[in-house]
N, C-alpha and C positions, 0 to 999 in steps of 0.2 A: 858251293854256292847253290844256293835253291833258288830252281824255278818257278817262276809264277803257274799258278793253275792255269790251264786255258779250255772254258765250258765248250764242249763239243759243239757247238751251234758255232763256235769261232775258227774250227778245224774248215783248211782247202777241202772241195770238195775230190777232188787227187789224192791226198794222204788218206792211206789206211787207216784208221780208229779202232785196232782190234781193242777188246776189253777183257782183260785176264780175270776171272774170277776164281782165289788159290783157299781152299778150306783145308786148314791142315788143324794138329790137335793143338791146342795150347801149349806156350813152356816156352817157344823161340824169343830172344831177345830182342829188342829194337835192332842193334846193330846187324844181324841175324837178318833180317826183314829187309832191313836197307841194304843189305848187301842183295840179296836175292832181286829186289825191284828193281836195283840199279844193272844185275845181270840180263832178268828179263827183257828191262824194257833197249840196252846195247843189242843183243840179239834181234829183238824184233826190228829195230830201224838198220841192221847189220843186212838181214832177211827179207825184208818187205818195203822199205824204204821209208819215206817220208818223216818224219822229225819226232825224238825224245817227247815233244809234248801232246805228240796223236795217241800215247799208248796211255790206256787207264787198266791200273790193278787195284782189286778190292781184295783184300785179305782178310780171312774170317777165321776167328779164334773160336773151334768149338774145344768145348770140354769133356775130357775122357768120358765122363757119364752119358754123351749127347753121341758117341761114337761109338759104334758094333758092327763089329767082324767075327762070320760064322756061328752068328745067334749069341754073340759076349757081346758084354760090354767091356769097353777098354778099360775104365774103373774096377773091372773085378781082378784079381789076380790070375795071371797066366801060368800054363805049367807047358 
């Protein structure tokens, strides 16, 4: 079932509002994603309290060419 959005101006001022921001590299599937969010945000009201709908995650799809570790780029080939 999905739930409705709820704009943080709607959020108790009691509920936590953490906001996850996850930059991983491209490639993960939808279901991949939903599974993750849905683990996230169980933990955080597991953890911190207040309700499934105070937690906000933005997830960002960068692309190997946008990504470098130890002076590479992740588009080049690794050895």
């Amino acid at each position: 079932m999905r739930r409705p959005h709820v704009h943080p101006s709607n959020h108790k001022e009691s509920d936590p509002m953490p906001t996850y921001h996850i930059e991983m590299m491209e490639g993960r599937t939808v279901e991949q994603k939903k599974k993750l969010v849905q683990e996230i945000t169980r933990i955080t009201v597991e953890v911190l309290g207040g309700s499934p709908e105070s937690v906000d995650i933005l997830i960002t799809d960068v692309k190997r060419e946008n990504w470098a570790t130890g002076g590479k780029l992740w588009s080049e080939p690794r050895s």
